[in-house]
C-alpha positions in Angstrom: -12.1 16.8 9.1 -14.3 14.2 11.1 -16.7 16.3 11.6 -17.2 17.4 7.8 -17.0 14.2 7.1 -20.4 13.8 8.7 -22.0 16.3 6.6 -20.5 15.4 3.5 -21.0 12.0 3.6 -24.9 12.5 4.7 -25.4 14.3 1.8 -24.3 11.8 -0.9 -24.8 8.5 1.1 -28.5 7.9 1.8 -29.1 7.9 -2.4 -28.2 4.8 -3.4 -30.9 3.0 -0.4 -34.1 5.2 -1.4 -35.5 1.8 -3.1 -34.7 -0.1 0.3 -36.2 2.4 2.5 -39.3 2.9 1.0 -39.8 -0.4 0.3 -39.7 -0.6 4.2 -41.3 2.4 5.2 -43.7 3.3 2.2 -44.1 7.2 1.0 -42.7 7.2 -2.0 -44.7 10.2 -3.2 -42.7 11.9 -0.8 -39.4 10.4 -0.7 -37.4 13.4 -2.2 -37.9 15.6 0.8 -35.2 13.0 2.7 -32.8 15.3 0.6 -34.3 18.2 0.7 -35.3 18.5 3.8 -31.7 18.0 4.8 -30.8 20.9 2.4 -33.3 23.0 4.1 -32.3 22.9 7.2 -28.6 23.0 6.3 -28.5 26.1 4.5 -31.2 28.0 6.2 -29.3 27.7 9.5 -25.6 28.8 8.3 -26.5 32.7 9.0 -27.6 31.8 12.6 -24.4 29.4 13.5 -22.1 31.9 11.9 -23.4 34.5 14.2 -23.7 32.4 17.1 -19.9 31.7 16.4 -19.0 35.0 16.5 -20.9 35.6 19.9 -20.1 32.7 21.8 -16.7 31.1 19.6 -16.1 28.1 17.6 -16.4 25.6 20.1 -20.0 25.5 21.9 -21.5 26.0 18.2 -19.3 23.2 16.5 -20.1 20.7 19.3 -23.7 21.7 19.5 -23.8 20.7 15.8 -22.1 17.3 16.2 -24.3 16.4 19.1 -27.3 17.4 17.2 -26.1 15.4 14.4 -25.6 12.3 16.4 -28.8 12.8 18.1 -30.8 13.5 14.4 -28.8 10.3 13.3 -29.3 7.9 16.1 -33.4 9.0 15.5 -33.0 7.8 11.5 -31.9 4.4 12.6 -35.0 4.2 14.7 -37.9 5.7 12.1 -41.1 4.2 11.7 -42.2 5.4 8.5 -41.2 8.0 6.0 -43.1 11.0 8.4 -40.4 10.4 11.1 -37.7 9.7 8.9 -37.9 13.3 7.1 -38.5 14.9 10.0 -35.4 13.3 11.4 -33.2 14.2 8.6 -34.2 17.9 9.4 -32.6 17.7 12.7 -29.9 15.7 10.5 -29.7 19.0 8.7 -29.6 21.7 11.7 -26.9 20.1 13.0 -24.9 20.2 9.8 -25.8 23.6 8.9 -23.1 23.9 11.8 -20.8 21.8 11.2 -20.6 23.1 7.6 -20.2 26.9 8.3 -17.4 26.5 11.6 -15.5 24.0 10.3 -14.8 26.6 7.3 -14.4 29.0 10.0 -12.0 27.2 12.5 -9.6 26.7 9.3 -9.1 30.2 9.0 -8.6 30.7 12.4 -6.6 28.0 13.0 -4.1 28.7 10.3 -2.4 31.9 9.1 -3.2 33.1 5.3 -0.1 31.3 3.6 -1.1 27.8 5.1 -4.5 28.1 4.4 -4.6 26.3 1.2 -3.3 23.6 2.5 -6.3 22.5 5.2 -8.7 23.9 2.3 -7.8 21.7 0.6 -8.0 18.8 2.4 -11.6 19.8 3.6 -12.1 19.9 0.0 -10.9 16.0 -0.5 -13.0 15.4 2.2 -15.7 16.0 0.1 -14.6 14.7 -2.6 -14.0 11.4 -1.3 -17.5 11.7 0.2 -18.9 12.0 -3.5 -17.6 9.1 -4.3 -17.8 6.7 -1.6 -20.8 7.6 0.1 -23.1 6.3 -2.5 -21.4 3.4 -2.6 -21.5 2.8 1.3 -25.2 3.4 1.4 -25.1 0.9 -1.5 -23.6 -1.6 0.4 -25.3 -0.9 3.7 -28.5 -1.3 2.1 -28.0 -4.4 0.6 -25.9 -6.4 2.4 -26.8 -5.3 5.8 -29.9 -3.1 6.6 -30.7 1.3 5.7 -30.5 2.1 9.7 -26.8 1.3 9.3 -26.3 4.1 6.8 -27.4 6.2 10.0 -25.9 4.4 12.8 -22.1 4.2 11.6 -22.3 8.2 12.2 -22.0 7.1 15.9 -18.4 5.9 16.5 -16.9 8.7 13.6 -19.5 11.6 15.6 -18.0 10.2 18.3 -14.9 10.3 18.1 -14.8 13.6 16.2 -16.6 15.0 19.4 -13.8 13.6 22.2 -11.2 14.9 19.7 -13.2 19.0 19.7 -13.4 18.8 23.3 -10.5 16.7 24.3 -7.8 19.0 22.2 -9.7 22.3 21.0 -9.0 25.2 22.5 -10.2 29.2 21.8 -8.8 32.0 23.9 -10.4 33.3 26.6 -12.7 35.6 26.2 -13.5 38.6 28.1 -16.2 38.6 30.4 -18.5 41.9 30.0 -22.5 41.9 29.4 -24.1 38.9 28.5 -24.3 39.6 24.5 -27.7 39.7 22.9 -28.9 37.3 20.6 -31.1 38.3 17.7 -33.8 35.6 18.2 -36.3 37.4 16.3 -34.1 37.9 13.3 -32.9 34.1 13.4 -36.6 33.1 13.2 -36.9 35.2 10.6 -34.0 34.0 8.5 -35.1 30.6 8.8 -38.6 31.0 8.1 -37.4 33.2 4.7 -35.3 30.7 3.5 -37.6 27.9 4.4 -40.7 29.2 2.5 -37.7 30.1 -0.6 -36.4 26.6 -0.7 -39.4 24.9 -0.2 -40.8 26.6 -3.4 -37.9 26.6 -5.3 -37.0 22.7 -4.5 -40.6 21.6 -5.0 -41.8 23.8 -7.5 -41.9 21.9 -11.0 -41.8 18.9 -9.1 -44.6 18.5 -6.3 -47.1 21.4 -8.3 -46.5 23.6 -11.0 -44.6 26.5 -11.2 -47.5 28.8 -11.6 -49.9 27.0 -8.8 -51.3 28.4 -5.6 -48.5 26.6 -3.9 -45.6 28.1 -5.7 -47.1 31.6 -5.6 -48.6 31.5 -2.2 -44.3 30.5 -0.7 -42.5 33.1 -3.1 -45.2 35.7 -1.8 -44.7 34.7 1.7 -41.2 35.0 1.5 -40.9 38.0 -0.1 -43.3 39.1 2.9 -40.9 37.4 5.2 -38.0 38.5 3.5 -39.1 42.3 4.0 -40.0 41.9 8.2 -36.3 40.4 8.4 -34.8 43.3 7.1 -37.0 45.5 9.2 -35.5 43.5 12.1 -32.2 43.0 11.4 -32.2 47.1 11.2 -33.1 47.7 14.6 -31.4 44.9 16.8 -28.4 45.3 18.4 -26.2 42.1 17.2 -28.4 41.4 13.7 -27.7 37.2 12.9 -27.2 39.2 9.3 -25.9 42.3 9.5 -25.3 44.9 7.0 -21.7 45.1 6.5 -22.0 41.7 4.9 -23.6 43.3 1.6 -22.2 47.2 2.4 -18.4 45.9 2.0 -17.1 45.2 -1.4 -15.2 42.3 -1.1 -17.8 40.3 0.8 -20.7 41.4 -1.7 -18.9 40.5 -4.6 -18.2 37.4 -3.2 -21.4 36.3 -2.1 -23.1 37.1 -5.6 -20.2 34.8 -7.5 -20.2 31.8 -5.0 -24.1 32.2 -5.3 -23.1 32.0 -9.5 -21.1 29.3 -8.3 -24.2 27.1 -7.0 -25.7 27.8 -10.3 -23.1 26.3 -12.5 -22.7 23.3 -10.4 -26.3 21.8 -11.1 -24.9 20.8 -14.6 -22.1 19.0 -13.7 -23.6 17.3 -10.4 -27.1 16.6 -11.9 -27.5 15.9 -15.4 -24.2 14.5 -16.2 -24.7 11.2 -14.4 -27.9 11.1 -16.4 -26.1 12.5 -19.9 -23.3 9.2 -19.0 -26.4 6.6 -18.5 -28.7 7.7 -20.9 -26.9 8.9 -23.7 -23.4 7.2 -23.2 -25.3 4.3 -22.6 -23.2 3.7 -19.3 -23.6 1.8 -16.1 -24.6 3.9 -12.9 -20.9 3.2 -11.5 -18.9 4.4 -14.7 -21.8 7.3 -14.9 -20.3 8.3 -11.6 -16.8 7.8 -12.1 -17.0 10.1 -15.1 -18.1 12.9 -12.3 -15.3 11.2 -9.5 -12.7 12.9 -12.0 -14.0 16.6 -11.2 -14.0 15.9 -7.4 -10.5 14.3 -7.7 -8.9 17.3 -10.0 -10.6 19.9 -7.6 -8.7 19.8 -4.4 -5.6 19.6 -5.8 -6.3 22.4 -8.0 -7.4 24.3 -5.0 -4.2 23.5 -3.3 -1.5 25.1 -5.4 -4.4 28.1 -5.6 -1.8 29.7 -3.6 1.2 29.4 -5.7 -1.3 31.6 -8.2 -2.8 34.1 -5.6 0.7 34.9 -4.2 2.0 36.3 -7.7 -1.5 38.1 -9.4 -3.5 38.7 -5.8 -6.6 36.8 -4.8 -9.1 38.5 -7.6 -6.9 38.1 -10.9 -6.5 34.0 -10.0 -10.4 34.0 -9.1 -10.7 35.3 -12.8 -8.6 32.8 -14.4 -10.6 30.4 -12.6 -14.1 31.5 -13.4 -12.8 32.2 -17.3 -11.8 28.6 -17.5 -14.7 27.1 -15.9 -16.8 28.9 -18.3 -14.9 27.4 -21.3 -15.3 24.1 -20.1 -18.6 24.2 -19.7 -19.4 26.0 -23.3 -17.4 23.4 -24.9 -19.7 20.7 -23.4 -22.4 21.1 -26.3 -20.0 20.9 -29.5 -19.2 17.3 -27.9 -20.0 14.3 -30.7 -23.4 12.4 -30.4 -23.0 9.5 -28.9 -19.4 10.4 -28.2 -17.0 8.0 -25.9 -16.9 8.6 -22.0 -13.3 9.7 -22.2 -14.8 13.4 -23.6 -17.1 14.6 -21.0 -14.4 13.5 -18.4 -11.5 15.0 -19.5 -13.9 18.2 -19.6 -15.3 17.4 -15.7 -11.5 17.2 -15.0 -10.5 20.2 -16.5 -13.5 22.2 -14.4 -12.1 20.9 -11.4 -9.0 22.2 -12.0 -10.7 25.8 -12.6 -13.1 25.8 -10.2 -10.1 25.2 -7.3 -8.3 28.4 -9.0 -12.2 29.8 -8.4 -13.7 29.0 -5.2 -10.4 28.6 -2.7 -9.3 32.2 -3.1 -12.3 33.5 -2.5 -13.4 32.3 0.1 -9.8 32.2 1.9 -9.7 36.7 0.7 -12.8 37.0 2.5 -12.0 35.3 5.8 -8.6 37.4 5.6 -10.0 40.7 5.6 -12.2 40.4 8.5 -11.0 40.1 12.0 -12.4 37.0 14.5 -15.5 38.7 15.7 -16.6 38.7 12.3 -15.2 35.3 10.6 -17.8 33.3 11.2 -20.7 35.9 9.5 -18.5 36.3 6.8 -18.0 32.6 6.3 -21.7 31.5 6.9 -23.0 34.2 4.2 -20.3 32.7 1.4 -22.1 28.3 2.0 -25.7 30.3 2.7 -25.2 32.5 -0.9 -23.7 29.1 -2.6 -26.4 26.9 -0.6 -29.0 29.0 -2.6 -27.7 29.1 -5.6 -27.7 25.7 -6.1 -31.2 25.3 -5.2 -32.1 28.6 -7.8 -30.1 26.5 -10.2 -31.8 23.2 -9.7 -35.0 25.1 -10.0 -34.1 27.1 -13.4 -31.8 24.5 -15.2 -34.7 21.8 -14.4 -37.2 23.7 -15.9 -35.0 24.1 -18.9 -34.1 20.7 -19.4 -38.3 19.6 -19.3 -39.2 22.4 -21.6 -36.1 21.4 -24.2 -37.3 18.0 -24.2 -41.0 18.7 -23.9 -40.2 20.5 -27.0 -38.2 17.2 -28.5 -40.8 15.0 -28.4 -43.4 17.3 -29.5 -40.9 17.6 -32.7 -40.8 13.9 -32.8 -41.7 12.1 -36.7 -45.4 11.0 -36.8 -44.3 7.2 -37.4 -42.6 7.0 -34.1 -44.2 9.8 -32.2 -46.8 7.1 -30.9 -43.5 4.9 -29.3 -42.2 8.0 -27.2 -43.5 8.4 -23.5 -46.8 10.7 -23.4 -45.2 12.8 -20.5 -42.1 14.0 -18.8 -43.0 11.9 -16.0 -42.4 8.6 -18.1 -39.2 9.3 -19.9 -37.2 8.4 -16.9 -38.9 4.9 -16.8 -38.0 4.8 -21.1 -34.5 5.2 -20.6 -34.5 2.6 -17.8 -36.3 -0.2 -19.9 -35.1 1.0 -23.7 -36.0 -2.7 -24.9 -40.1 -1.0 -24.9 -38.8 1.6 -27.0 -38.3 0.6 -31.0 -34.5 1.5 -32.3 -35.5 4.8 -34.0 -37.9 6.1 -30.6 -34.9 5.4 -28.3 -32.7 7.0 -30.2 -34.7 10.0 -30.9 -35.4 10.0 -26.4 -31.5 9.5 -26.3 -30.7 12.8 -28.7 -33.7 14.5 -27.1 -31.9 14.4 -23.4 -28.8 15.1 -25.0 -30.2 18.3 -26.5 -31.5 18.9 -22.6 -27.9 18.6 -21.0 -26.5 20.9 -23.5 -28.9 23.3 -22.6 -28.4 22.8 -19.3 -24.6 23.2 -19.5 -25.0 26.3 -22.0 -26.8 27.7 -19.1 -24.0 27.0 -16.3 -21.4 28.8 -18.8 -24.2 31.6 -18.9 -23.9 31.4 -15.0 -19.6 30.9 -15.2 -19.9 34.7 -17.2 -21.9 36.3 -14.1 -19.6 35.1 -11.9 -16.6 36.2 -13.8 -18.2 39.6 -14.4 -19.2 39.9 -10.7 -15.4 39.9 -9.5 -14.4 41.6 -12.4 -16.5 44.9 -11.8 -17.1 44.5 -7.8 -14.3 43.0 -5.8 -11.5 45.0 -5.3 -8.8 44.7 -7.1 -6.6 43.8 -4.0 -8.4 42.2 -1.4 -7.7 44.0 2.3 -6.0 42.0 4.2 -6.0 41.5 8.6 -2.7 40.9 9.6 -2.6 37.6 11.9 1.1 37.4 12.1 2.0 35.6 9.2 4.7 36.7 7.0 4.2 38.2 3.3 0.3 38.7 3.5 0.0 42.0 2.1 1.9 40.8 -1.3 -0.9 37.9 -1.0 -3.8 40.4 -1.3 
């Protein structure tokens, strides 16, 4: 739990300092990629450490990662300028690309099916609590104290979750044979696929148009990529991705809906903290508090997942899950303009609660019907295929949102068409400073971005649908289940 906590809170923490650090450093044309280049390197290296795990076990990979966390950290605190800084939070990144994929793995193995849930879901409050608090520790840090501390207090908790793996972990011996082979060339690959991928789905629409060289040139390089990987993976011997991951039902199935999964969560994680400012006319911390309700409603959800799963199997309570969460999010749009903050929250708490019936299951049916040799594969393609659909949903769902309210103030009256921002670029600065808008401009901006977010939202229930019909018609209808010596798993499946 220590060591998620590093990732988790890396992700959330550093966004509230970005005004501090640039100040300091300068770059702010370039500023974004402190996130994204953490995101890259995170998800492109959760297919290597999940095979490496496999190979090798939990332990070597999991303390690799902390160590290169620590390291990628302790470099942060020293940056001098926004250069070193992103390239810094790239070896941030590789090291929790590993801690996110074994820590998911070690559960499983640690724990037999029925108590499962249980340390689920208290990896899952992890995060949660990370949503909430890191922004306002990197807050705090920035202001009160300096932005290298948001990197440095990673030491002591690293540390300690490092003495802790080493002092008190311990895997079964394994048996010594041949030296296994490691699929270098088709880990390069990997990462140099979903590098080019990211990189053109994260920065397309944002750094060039979607149509420019730029974007063009890294979709057609990693559809080239994409293709030499899967000539590779064919013909080595231990593949970092290999084919049973997409040949066997249960795992496909659940790859495409966790990847549905990603997509649904940019509404809620994105655009509702601006909906809450903009629109609702709230401060930044109630905007996030109206989000805080989802994280806190999740876990707990996800913890009596079992209680579910035990009577109607793992797919049925996925289904219930992914039904609900598609509600929620439907209902979203038919919400009253301006509306009161109580609405959208009582909505982001009820999608907690059905995305915990959603997500758990899944992920805890897969890691049962594999045995250890292949856990970690298993586990690593789930984050990668969710990892991806978030960045396909950032990319798609942004696009919508600019078009809908390119589209808004296009549409806008002739007498206050002249008050509205000229571009996209500008609306952001608007709705910060709506005392240089007139009374009948800022409320047309505010109704424009609340037509935006429903269409965003609309979307994720689109995306909620493709995930329900992906278990429905592909997974199994019972799960198969590895016996690990815990009583009544077979009724579980």
């Amino acid at each position: 739990m220590l060591g998620m906590a590093l990732a988790a809170l890396d992700a959330t923490v550093i966004s509230t300092a970005v005004p501090q650090i640039v100040g300091d450093l300068g770059g702010f044309s370039v500023f974004s990629w402190l996130f994204s280049g953490y995101l890259l390197a995170v998800t492109v290296t959760l297919p290597v450490y999940g095979k490496l795990s496999d190979t090798f076990g939990r332990k070597p990979v999991l303390v690799t990662g902390i160590v290169l966390f620590l390291a990628g950290s302790l470099l942060c605190a020293a940056a001098w300028n926004m250069a070193a800084l992103i390239a810094f939070r790239i070896v941030q990144g590789l090291g929790g690309g590993a801690l996110q994929g074994t820590v998911q793995t070690i559960a499983a193995d640690l724990y037999p099916l029925a108590e499962r849930p249980k340390i689920q879901s208290r990896l899952s409050t992890v995060w949660a609590l990370s949503a909430v608090a890191g922004p306002a520790i990197g807050g705090l840090l920035a202001g009160y104290a300096d932005w290298r501390w948001i990197f440095l207090v990673n030491l002591p908790v690293g540390a300690l979750a490092l003495w802790l793996v080493v002092r008190h972990f311990r895997e079964p011996a394994r048996p010594r044979g041949v030296r296994p082979a490691i699929d270098w060339a088709g880990a390069l690959g990997v990462f140099l696929c979903g590098g080019l991928l990211l990189t053109a789905l994260v920065q397309g629409g944002v750094a060039w148009p979607w149509f420019s060289a730029p974007s063009l040139c890294l979709l057609a390089a990693a559809a080239v990529c994409a293709g030499v990987t899967v000539a590779i993976e064919r013909r080595a011997a231990e593949p970092i991705i290999p084919g049973w991951v997409w040949r066997r039902r249960t795992i496909a199935a659940v790859n495409l809906a966790l990847g549905a999964l990603g997509l649904l969560m940019i509404a809620p994680t994105v655009f509702l903290p601006t909906y809450a400012q903009s629109v609702l006319g709230l401060g930044p911390i109630a905007a996030g508090m109206v989000l805080s309700v989802m994280t806190l409603s999740w876990p707990i959800s996800a913890a009596l997942s079992s209680r579910v799963y035990n009577r109607v199997g793992f797919r049925r309570c996925a289904l219930i899950g992914t039904s609900g969460a598609a509600l929620v999010l439907a209902v979203f749009p038919f919400l009253p303009y301006p509306g009161a903050a109580w609405q959208p929250a009582l909505l982001m708490f009820l999608l907690g609660g059905a995305l915990g019936l959603f997500q758990l299951p899944l992920i805890i049916g897969v890691q049962s019907s594999v045995d250890w040799a292949e856990r970690g594969t298993a586990t690593a393609s789930i984050l990668f295929c969710r990892q991806v659909g978030q960045s396909v949903g950032a990319a798609l769902f942004g696009a919508v949102a600019n078009a809908t309210l390119a589209d808004r103030l296009a549409a806008a009256p002739p007498d206050i068409r002249s008050g509205l921002p000229g571009d996209l670029d500008s609306v952001s600065d608007a709705l910060a400073h709506p005392s240089t808008l007139s009374d009948q401009a800022a409320d047309h901006l505010r109704r424009a971005v609340d037509a935006a977010v429903d269409h965003v939202y609309l979307g994720s229930a689109a995306a909620a649908v493709l995930a329900f019909l992906v278990v429905l018609l592909i997974a199994p209808r019972r799960f198969p289940v590895r016996e690990d010596g815990s009583a009544g798993e077979e009724s579980a499946a």
